[in-house]
C-alpha positions in Angstrom: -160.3 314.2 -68.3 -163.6 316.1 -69.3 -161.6 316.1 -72.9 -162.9 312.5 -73.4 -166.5 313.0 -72.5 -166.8 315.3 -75.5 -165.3 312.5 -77.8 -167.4 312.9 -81.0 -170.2 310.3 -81.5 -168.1 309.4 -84.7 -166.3 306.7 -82.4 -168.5 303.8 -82.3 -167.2 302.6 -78.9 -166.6 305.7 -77.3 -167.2 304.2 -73.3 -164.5 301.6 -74.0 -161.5 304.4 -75.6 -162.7 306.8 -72.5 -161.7 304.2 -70.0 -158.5 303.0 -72.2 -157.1 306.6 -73.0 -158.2 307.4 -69.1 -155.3 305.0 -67.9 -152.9 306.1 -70.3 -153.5 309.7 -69.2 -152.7 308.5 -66.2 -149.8 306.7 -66.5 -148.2 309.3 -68.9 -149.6 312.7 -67.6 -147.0 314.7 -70.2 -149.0 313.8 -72.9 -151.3 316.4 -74.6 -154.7 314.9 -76.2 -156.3 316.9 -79.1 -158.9 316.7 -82.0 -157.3 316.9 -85.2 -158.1 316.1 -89.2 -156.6 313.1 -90.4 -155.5 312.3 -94.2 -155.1 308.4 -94.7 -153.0 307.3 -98.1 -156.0 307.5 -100.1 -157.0 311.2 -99.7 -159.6 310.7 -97.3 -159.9 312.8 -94.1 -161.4 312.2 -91.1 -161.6 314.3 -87.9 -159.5 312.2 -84.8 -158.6 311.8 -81.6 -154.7 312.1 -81.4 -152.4 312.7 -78.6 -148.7 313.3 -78.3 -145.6 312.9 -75.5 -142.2 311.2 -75.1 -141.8 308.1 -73.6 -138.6 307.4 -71.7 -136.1 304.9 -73.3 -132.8 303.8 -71.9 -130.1 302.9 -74.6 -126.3 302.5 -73.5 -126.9 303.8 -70.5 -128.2 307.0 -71.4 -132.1 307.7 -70.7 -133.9 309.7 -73.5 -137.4 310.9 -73.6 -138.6 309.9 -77.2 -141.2 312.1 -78.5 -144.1 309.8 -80.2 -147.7 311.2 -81.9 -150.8 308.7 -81.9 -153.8 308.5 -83.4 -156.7 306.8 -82.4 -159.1 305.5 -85.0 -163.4 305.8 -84.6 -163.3 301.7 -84.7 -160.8 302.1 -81.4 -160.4 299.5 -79.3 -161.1 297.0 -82.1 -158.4 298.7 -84.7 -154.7 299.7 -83.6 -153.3 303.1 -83.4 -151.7 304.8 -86.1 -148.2 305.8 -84.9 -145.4 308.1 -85.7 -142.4 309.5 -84.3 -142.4 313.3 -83.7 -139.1 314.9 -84.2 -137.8 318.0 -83.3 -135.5 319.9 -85.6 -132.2 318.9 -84.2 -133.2 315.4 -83.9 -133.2 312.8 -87.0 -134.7 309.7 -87.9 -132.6 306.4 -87.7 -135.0 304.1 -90.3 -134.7 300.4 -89.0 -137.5 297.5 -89.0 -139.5 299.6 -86.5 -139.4 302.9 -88.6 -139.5 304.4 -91.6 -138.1 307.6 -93.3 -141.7 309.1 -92.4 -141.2 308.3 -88.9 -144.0 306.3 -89.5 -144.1 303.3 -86.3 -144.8 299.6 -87.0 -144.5 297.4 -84.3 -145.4 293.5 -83.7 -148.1 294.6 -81.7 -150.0 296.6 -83.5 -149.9 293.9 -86.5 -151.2 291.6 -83.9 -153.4 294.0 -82.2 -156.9 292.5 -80.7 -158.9 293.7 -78.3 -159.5 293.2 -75.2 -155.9 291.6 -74.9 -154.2 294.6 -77.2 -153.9 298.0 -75.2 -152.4 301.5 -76.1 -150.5 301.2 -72.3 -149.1 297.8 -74.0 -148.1 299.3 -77.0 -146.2 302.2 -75.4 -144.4 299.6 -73.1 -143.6 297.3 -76.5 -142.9 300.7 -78.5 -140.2 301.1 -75.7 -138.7 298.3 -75.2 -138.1 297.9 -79.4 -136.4 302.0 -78.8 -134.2 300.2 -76.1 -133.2 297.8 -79.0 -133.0 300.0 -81.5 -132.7 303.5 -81.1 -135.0 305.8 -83.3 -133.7 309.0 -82.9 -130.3 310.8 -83.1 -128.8 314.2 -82.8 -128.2 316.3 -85.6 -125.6 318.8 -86.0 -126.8 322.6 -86.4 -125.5 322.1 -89.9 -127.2 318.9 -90.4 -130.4 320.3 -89.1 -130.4 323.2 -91.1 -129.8 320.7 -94.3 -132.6 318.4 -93.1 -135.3 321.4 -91.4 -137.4 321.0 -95.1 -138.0 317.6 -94.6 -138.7 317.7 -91.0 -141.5 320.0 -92.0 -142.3 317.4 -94.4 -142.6 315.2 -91.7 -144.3 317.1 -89.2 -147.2 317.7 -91.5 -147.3 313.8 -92.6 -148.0 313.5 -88.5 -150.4 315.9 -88.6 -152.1 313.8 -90.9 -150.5 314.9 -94.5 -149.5 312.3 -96.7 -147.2 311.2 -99.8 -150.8 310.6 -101.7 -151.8 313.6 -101.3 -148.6 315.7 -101.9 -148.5 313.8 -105.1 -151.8 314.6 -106.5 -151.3 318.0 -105.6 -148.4 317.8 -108.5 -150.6 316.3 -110.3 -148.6 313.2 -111.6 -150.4 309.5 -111.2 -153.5 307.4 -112.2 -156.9 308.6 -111.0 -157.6 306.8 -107.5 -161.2 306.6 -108.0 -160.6 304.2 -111.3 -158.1 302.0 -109.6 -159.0 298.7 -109.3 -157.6 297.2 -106.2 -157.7 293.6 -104.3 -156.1 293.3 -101.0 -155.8 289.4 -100.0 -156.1 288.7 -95.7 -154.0 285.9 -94.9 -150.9 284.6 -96.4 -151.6 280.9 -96.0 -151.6 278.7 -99.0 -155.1 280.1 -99.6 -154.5 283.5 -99.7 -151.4 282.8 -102.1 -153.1 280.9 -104.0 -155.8 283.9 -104.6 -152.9 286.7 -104.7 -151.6 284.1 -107.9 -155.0 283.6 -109.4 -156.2 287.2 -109.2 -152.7 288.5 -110.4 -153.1 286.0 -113.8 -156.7 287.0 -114.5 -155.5 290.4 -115.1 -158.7 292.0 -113.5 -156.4 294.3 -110.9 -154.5 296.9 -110.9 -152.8 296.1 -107.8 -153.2 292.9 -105.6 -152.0 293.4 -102.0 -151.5 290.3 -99.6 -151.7 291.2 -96.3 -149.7 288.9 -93.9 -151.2 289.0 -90.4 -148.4 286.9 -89.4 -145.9 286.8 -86.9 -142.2 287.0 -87.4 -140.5 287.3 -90.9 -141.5 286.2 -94.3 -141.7 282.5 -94.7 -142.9 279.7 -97.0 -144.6 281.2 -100.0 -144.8 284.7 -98.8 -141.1 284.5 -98.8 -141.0 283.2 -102.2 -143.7 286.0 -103.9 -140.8 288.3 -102.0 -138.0 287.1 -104.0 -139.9 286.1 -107.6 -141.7 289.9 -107.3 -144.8 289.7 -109.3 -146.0 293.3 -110.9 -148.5 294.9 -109.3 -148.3 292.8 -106.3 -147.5 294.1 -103.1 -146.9 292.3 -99.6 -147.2 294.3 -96.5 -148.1 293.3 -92.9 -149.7 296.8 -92.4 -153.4 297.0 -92.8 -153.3 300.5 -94.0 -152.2 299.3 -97.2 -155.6 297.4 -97.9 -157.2 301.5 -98.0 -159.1 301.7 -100.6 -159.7 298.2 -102.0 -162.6 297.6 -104.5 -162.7 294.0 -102.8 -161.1 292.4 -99.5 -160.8 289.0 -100.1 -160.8 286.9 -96.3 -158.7 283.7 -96.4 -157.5 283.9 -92.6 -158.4 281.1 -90.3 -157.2 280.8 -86.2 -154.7 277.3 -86.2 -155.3 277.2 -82.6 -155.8 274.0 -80.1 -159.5 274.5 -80.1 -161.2 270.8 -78.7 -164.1 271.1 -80.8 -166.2 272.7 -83.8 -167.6 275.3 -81.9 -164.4 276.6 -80.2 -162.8 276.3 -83.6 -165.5 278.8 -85.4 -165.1 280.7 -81.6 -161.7 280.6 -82.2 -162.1 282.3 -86.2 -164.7 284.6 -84.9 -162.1 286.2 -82.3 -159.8 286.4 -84.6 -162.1 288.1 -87.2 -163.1 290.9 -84.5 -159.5 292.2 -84.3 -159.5 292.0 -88.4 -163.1 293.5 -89.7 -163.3 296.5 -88.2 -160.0 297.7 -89.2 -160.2 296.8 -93.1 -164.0 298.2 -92.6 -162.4 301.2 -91.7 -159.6 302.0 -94.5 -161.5 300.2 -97.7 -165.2 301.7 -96.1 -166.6 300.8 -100.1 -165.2 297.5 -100.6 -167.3 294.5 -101.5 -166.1 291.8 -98.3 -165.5 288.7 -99.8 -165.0 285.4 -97.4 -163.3 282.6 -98.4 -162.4 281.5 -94.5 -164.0 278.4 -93.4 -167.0 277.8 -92.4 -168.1 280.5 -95.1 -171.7 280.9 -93.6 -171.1 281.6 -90.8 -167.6 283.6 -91.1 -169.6 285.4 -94.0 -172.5 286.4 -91.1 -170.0 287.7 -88.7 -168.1 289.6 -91.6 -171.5 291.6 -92.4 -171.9 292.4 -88.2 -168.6 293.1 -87.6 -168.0 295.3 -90.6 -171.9 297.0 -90.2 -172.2 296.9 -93.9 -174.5 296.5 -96.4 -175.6 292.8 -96.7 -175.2 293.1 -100.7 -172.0 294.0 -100.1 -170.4 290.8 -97.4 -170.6 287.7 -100.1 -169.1 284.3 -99.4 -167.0 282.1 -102.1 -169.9 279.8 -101.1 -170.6 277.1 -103.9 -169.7 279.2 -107.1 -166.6 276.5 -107.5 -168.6 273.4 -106.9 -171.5 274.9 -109.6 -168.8 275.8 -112.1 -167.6 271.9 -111.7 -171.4 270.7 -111.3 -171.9 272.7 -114.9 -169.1 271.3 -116.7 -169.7 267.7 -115.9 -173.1 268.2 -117.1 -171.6 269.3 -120.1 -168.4 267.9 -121.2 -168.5 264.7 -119.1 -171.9 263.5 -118.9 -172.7 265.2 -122.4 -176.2 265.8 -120.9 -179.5 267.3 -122.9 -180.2 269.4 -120.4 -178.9 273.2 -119.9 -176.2 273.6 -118.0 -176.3 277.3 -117.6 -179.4 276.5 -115.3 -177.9 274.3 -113.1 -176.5 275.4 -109.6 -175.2 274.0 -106.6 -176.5 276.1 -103.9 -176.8 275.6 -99.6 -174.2 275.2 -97.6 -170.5 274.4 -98.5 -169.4 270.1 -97.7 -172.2 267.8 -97.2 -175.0 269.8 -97.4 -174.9 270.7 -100.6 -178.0 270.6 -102.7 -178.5 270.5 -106.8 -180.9 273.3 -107.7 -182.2 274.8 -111.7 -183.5 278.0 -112.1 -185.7 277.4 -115.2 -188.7 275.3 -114.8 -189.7 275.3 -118.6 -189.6 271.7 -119.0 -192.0 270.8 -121.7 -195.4 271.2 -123.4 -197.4 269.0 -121.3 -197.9 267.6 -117.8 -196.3 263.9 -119.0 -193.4 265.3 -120.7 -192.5 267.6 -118.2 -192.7 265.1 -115.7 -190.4 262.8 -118.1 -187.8 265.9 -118.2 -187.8 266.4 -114.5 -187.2 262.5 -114.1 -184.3 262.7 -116.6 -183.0 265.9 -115.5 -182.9 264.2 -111.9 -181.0 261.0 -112.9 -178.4 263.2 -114.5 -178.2 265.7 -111.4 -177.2 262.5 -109.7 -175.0 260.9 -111.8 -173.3 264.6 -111.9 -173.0 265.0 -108.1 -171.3 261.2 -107.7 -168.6 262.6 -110.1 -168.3 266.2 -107.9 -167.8 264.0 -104.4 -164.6 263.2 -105.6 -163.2 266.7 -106.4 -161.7 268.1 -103.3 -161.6 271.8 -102.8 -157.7 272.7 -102.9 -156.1 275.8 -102.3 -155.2 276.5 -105.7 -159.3 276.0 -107.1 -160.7 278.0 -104.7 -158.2 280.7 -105.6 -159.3 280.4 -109.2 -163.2 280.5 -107.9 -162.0 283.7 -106.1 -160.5 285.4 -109.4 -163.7 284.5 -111.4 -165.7 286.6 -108.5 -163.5 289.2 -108.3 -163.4 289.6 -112.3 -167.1 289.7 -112.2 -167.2 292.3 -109.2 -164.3 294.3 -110.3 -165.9 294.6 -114.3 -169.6 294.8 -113.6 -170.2 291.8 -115.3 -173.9 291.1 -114.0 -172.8 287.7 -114.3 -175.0 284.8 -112.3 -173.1 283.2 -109.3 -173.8 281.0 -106.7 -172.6 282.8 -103.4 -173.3 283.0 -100.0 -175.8 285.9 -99.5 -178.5 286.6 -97.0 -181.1 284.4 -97.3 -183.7 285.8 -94.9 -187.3 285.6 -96.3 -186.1 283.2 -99.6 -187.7 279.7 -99.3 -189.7 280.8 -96.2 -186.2 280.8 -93.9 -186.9 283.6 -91.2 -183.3 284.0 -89.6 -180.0 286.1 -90.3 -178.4 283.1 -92.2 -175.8 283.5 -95.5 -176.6 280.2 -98.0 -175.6 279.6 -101.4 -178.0 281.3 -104.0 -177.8 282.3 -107.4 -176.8 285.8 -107.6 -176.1 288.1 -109.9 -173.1 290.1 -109.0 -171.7 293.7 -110.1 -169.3 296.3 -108.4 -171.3 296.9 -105.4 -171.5 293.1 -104.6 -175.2 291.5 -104.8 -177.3 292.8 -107.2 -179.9 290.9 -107.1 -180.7 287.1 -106.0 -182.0 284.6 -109.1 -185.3 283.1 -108.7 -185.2 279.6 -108.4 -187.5 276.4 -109.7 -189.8 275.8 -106.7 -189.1 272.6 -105.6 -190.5 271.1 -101.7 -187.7 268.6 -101.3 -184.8 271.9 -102.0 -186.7 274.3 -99.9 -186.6 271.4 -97.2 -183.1 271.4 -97.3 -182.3 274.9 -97.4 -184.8 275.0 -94.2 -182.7 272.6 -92.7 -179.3 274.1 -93.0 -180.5 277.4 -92.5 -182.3 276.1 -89.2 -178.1 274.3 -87.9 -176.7 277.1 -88.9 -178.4 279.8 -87.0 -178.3 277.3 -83.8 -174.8 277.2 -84.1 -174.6 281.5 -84.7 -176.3 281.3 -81.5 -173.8 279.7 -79.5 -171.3 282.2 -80.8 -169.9 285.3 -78.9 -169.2 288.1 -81.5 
């Protein structure tokens, strides 16, 4: 056991995998624990704790002691295991829902993993009981193994933490990672279609992965992207397959019984610790971008959970109601005022409050007062008009394509987003409201100054002040 105490300070919660890799030691004493470099599908390598061992399975009344390799990620207990079958030379690989040609595991539970409740004990006991099911192993012939030795080794070294990626490079063949521009979508709700469609048609991707934190089989529209295959989209229920995303869009939100608002956000919060730290981990340079609700405070726990830069943890905030609040002014209400000024900024529903960042009015003291009295009425009129545009599924997914687009492209185009907005309009607490922002690849470049105005900064004050009291409340 003194193995564990010189676990490298790389693991961020190294007390809690000690204690958790202490009971499987002790429950399977045949496996071996060991430090080892790990390649992930992107090229990447990082140094990690792995151990391997057979587990015993029973299968038509024959007992057989499977032999299984694990690896245990620096965001352990908070990420699942990466798992793979480890064959020996006379043994071959049955592929079935649980395994692939790479021997590569995928179980229920580890798409559903979430600490405290998720356990590498429990996974072993799930891993067995789907072998008992479903044998994963069988016995090869001398000739057979012979034939299949070359890609056993193959195998073996994609265990050891070799993979397809890399081989492939090594031939050379294939685009250049670092200029691939990829999305991966959380949540396969009608939101997170709805984004996977909206993305996919603005062109701004190379590849658009949804990833369907699900239970069960395909179903409802995930089913349907399944059978009508879009190009360059890919469906998977591993998160693996978000690694190296330029931008992780989060659409997910819990559906449980929750009796009220807070156990609700409680609920979405719980379910976002079992989610962050493992995309975190596999897209470590991605711009986070939160379209679950509420958005300010999901936004807030994105950037603690994920430990990243606060320029790079945005929220859709109200970059869909600003694009609507621009157009009416222009094409509805034909205003005389500009547009491009004009943003809706604060928090999303309600709360909202009608904002300009130019404050060149007129000449004189009378005629800007005139303007700003006119601009006002308008403002108004324009927000009456926005009260009645809900926020579907299929709008926000457009308001997330026209972030991504910018984010993915560099634009430096102006947005309003959810961003930090500790020490703007005097607000002193770790809040996320809706400012105007001008966003690039590495997320918030830089925050717009805005017309000074009492009655806005009031506001702002005011939701910043509910929405910290209710981050309070929260356990994260």
């Amino acid at each position: 056991l003194s193995f564990f105490l010189l676990l490298p300070k790389q693991y961020k919660f190294r007390d809690l995998t000690i204690e958790e890799l202490k009971n499987v030691n002790k429950t399977y004493p045949n496996f071996t624990f060991s430090m080892n470099t790990y390649t992930f599908k992107d090229g990447s390598q990082k140094d990690l704790l792995n151990f391997s061992g057979t587990v015993p399975v029973k299968y038509a009344g024959n007992s057989y002691n499977i032999p299984i390799h694990l690896w245990i990620l620096d965001s352990h207990p908070f990420a699942p295991p990466i798992c793979f079958l480890k064959p020996t030379v006379n043994m071959g690989i049955s592929v079935g829902k649980h395994v692939d040609a790479r021997g590569r595991i995928y179980l229920p539970y580890l798409q559903n993993w979430s600490h405290p409740k998720s356990t590498v004990i429990g996974l072993i006991k799930e891993m067995i009981a789907k072998f008992e099911e479903e044998l994963p192993l069988y016995s090869l012939s001398s000739s057979d193994a012979a034939r299949q030795s070359e890609l056993l080794s193959y195998i073996a070294k994609i265990t050891e933490g070799e993979t397809d990626m890399k081989s492939k490079s090594k031939v050379g063949g294939g685009k250049n990672e670092g200029c691939f521009n990829k999305i991966t979508v959380v949540g396969a709700g009608d939101l997170g279609i709805a984004c996977v469609l909206a993305v996919a048609a603005k062109g701004a991707a190379d590849k658009v992965v949804l990833l369907d934190l699900s239970e069960g089989a395909a179903k409802g529209g995930t089913m349907d992207l399944e059978i009508f295959a879009l190009p360059n989209v890919e469906i998977s229920k591993d998160v693996s397959a978000s690694a190296d995303s330029k931008v992780v869009v989060l659409t997910v939100n819990s559906l449980g019984n929750a009796q009220t608002y807070l156990d609700v956000i409680q609920s979405n919060v719980d379910l976002f610790r079992g989610i962050i730290p493992a995309i975190s981990h596999y897209s470590q340079n991605a711009v986070l971008l939160v379209a679950s609700h509420p958005v300010e405070v999901m936004t807030y726990v994105s950037w603690k959970l994920s430990a990243f830069p606060k320029s790079r943890v945005v929220g859709v905030g109200a970059n869909l109601d600003t694009e609507r609040f621009q157009y009416i002014l222009t094409n509805l209400l034909k205003a005389q005022v500009p547009a491009k000024d004009a943003w809706i900024i604060g928090e999303q529903g309600e709360d909202k409050v009608p904002s300009w960042t130019s404050c060149n009015l007129a000449a004189n003291q009378t005629e800007a007062m005139a303007a700003r009295n006119s601009r006002e009425k308008v403002a108004n009129r324009a927000m009456e008009i926005l009260k009645g545009r809900g926020q579907r599924s299929w709008s926000v997914g457009l308001s997330v394509a026209d972030l991504t687009d910018s984010i993915l492209k560099d634009k430096r185009k102006v947005h309003s987003v959810s961003t930090l907005a500790k020490g703007c309009c005097n607000i002193n607490s770790e809040v996320f409201l809706s400012l105007p922002c001008i966003l690039g690849t590495n997320g918030v470049i830089e925050m717009v100054k805005l017309e000074e105005d009492p009655l806005v900064q009031e506001k702002l004050q005011s939701s910043a002040g509910s929405i910290h009291d209710l981050q309070q409340q929260l356990k994260l």
